[in-house]
C-alpha positions as CSV (number, residue, x, y, z in Angstrom):
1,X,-11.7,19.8,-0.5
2,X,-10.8,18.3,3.1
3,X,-12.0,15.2,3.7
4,X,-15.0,14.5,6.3
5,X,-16.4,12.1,8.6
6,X,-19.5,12.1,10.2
7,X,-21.1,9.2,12.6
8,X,-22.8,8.6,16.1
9,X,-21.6,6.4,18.7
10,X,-23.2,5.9,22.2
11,X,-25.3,9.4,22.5
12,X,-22.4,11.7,21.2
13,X,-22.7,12.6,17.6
14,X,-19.4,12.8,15.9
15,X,-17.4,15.3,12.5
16,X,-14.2,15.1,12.2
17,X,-12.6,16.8,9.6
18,X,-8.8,16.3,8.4
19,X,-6.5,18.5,6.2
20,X,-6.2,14.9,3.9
21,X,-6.5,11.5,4.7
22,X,-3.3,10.8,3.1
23,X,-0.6,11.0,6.1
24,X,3.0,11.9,5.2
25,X,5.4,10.3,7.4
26,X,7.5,12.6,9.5
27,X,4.4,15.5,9.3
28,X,1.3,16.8,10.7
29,X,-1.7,16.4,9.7
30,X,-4.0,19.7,10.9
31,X,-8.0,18.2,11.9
32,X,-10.8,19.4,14.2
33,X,-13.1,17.3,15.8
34,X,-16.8,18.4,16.8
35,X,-18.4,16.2,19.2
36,X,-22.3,17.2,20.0
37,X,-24.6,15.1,23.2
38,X,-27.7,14.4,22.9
39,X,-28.0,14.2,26.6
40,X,-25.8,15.0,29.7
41,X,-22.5,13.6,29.1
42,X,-19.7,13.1,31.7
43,X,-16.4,11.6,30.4
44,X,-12.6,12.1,31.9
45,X,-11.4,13.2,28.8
46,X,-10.8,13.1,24.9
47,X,-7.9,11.0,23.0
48,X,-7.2,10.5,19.3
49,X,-5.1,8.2,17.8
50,X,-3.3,6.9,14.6
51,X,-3.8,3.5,15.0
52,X,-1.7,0.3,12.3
53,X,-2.8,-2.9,12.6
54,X,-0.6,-5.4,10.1
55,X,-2.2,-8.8,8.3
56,X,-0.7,-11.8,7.2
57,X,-1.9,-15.2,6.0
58,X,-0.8,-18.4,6.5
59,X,-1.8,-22.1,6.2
60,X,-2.4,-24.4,9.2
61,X,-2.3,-28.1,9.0
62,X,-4.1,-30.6,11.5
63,X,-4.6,-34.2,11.9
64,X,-8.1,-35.9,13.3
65,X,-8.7,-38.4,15.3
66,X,-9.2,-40.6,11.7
67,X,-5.9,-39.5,10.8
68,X,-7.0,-37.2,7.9
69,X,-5.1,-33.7,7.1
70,X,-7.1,-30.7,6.4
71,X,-5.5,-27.5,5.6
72,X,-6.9,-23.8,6.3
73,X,-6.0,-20.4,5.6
74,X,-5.5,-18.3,9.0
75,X,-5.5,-14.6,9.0
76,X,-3.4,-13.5,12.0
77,X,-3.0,-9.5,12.8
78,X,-1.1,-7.2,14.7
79,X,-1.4,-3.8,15.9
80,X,1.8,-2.4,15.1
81,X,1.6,1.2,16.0
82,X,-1.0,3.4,17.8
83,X,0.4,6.9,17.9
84,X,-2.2,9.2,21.0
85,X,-2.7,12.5,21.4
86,X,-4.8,14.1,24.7
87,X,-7.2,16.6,22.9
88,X,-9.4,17.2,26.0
89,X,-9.0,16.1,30.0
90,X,-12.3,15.7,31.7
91,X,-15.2,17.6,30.4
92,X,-19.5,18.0,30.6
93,X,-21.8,18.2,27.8
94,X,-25.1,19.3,28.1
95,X,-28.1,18.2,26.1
96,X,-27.6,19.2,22.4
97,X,-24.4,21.2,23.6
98,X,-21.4,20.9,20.7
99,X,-17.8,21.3,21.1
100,X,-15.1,21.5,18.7
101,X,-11.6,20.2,19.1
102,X,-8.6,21.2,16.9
103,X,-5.5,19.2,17.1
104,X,-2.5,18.2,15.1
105,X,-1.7,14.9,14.6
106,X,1.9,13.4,13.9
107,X,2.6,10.9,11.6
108,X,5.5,8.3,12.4
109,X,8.7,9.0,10.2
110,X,9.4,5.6,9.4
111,X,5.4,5.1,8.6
112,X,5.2,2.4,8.1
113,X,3.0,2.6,4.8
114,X,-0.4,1.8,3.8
115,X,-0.2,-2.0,2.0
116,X,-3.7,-3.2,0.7
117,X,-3.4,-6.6,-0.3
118,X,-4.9,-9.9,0.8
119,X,-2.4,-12.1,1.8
120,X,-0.2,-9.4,3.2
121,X,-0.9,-5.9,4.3
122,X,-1.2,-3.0,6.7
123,X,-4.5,-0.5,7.4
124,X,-4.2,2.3,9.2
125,X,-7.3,4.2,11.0
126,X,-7.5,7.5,12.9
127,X,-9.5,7.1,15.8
128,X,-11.0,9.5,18.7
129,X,-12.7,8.3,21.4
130,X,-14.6,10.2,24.8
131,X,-13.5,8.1,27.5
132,X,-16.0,7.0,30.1
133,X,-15.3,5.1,32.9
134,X,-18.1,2.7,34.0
135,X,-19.8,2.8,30.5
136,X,-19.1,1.9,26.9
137,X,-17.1,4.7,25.2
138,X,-18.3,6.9,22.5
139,X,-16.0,7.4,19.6
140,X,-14.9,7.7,16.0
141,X,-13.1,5.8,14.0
142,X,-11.9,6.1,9.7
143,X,-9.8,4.7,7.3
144,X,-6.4,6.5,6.5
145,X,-3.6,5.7,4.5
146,X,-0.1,6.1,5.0
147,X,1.8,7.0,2.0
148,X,5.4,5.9,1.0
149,X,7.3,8.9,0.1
150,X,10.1,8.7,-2.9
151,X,12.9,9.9,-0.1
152,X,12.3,7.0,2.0
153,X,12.8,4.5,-1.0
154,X,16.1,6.7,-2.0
155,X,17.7,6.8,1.3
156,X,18.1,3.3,1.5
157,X,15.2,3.1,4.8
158,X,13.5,-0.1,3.0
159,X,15.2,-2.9,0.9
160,X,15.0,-3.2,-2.6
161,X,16.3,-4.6,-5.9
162,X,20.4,-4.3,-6.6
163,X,18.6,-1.9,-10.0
164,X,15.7,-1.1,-8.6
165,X,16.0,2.5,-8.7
166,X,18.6,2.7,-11.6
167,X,16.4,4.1,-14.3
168,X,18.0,2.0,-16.6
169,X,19.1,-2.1,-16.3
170,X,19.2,-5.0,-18.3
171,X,17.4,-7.9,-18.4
172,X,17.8,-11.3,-20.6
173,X,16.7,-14.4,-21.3
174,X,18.7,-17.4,-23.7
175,X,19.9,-15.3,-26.8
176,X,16.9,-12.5,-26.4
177,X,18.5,-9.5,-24.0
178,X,16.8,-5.8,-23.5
179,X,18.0,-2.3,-22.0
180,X,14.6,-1.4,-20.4
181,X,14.3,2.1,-19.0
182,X,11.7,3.6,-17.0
183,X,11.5,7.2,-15.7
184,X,10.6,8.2,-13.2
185,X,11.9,5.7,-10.4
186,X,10.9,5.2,-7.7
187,X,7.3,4.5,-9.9
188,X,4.2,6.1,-7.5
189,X,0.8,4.6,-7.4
190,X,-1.4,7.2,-9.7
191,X,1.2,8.8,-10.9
192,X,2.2,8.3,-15.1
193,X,5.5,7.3,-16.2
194,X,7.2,6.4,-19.6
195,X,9.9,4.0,-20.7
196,X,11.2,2.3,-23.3
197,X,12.8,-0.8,-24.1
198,X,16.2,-1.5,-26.5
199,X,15.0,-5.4,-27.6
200,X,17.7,-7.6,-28.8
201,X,16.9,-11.1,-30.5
202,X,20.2,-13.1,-32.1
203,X,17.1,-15.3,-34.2
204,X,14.2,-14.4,-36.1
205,X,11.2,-14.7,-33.8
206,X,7.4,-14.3,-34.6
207,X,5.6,-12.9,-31.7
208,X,1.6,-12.9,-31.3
209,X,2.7,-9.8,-28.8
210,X,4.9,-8.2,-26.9
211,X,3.5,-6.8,-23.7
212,X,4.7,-5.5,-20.3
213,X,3.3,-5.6,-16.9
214,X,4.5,-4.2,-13.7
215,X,3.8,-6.5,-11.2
216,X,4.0,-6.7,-7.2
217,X,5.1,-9.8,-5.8
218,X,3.4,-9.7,-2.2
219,X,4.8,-12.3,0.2
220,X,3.6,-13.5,3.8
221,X,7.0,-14.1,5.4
222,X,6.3,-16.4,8.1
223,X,5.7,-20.1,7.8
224,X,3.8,-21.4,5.3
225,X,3.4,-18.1,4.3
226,X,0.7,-17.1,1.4
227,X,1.7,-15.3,-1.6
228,X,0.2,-13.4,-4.2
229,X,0.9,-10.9,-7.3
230,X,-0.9,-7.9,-8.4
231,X,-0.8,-5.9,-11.9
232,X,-1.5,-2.2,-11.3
233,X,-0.4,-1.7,-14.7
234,X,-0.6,-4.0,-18.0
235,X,-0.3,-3.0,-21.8
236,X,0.7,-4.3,-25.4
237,X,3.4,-2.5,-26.3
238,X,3.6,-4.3,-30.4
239,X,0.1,-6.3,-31.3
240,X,1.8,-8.9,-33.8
241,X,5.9,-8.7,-34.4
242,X,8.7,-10.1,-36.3
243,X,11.6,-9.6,-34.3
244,X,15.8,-10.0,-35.2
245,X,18.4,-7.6,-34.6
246,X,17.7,-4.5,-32.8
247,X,14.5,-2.7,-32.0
248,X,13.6,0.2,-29.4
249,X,9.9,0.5,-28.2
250,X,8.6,3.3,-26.8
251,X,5.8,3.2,-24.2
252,X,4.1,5.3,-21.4
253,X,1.4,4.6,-18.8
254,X,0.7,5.0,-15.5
255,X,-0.2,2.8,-12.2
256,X,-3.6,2.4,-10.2
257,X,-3.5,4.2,-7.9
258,X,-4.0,1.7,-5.1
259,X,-1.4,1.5,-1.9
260,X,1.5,-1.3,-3.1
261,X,4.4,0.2,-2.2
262,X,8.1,-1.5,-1.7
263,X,8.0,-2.2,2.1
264,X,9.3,-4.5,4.6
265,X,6.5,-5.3,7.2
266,X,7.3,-7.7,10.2
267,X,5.4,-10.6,8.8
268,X,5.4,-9.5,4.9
269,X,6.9,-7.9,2.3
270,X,6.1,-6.4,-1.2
271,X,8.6,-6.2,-4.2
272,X,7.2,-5.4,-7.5
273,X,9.2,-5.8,-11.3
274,X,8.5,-5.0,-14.7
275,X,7.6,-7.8,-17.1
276,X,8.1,-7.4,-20.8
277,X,6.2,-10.1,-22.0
278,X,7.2,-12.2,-26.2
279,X,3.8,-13.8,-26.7
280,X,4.6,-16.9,-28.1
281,X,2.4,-19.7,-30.0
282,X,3.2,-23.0,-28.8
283,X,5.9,-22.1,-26.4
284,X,6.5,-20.2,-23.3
285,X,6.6,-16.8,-23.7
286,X,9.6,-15.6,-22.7
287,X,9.8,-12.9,-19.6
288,X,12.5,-9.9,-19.9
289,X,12.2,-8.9,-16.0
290,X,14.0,-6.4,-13.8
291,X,13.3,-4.9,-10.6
292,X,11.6,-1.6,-9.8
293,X,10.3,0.0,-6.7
294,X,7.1,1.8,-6.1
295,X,6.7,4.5,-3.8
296,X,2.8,5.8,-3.0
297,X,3.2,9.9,-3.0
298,X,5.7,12.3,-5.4
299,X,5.7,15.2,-2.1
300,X,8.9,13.7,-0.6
């Protein structure tokens, strides 16, 4: 089922309908737009727009007149793309009278995608708007996201991990090393995947667990720049183990499906990695990491 919006805005009441409110980049996206007055309405025409606007937090410092620091977190943001199209030049509603608008929209090749984070991120929103010179506008505005396709990830168009789309690499810590594999890579948000993981320990070790977590590393790259991680995916692979030797673990799961794709903003970034985790008592548990790269749709 298409997805539908429906508000009112400065005596125009608003539906706009798209094929899916998850944009491809480098496609169309097919949408009507009905626009109904409830009283004469004059405006010099009708524009819709793909609109990005990119966040980023940092920490300023300042000094009082007492000579005491305090430090706050500032959210700056950017609009980074606003892609227009001219459904309509001037036009007259009457009272109750509704018009409806189809269009295609297109999406930026490059994107860039949909990031919803805290300390880093981008948001994108379609928006119309009836212009009306001398008075405040009328229009209509809705969250969109922008996915990430697998192809862009492939080609090289964003930087990633020297691994991060092998399926398979290796990853080691002191005298444990593993061969973890994970298929299919690029990951995508939603989607399941499986893996498994060739565990080699030269001493005997007892482990509470062993656990992995795929985790994205989202980073504010300006200065003083915040930082956080997320887990869109977490599981005990083995409850309680011995491990020596040699042993292969078998696993499968699959991400939230929330927008945390590998991308390079202007003033962030996101990288994610895959944690297998050696719960240890009494020590710190070991970490067996290597990259990975998430992409946020399988279509491309």
């Amino acid at each position: 089922m298409s997805p539908s919006w429906q508000q009112s805005s400065h005596g125009v009441r608003w539906q706009l309908a798209l094929d899916t409110d998850r944009l491809v980049p480098g496609r169309l996206v097919d949408g009507t737009i009905t626009v109904t007055a409830d009283g004469d309405y004059e405006a010099r025409g009708l524009v819709a727009a793909l609109v990005a606007i990119e966040h980023w937090q940092h920490e300023e410092t300042t000094n009082d007149g007492q000579g005491q620091t305090s430090t706050r977190t500032v959210t700056s943001r950017d609009e980074l793309r606003r892609e227009p199209v001219q459904l309509s030049g001037p036009l007259q509603l009457a009272p109750g009278e509704r018009r409806t608008f189809p269009f295609q929209m297109p999406i930026p090749p490059l994107g860039p995608a949909s990031l919803e984070a805290t300390v880093a991120g981008l948001d994108w929103t379609f928006e119309a708007k009836l212009d009306r010179p001398g008075w405040p506008d009328s229009g209509i505005d809705v969250p969109v996201r922008v996915v990430q396709p697998v192809a862009l990830l492939r080609a090289g168009v964003v930087p990633v991990g020297e691994f991060a789309l092998y399926p398979e690499a290796d990853a080691g810590h002191d005298d444990l090393t593993a061969g973890i594999t994970l298929v299919p890579l690029p990951l995508c948000s939603g989607a399941a995947f499986n893996g498994s993981v060739i565990l080699r320990s030269a001493a005997a070790r007892r482990l509470q667990e062993i656990r992995a977590e795929i985790r994205v590393q989202i980073d504010a790259t300006v200065s003083s720049g915040k930082h956080e991680t997320i887990t869109p995916w977490s599981a005990v692979l083995v409850p309680s183990a011995e491990v020596q030797g040699e042993q292969t673990i078998h696993f499968e799961g699959s991400l939230d499906d929330r927008p945390l794709p590998t991308i390079e903003l202007p003033h962030g970034r996101a990288s994610a990695a895959f944690h297998l985790i050696l719960a240890t008592a009494w020590a710190r548990d070991p970490h067996l990491v290597r990259d990975v790269t998430i992409a946020t749709t399988l279509e491309l």
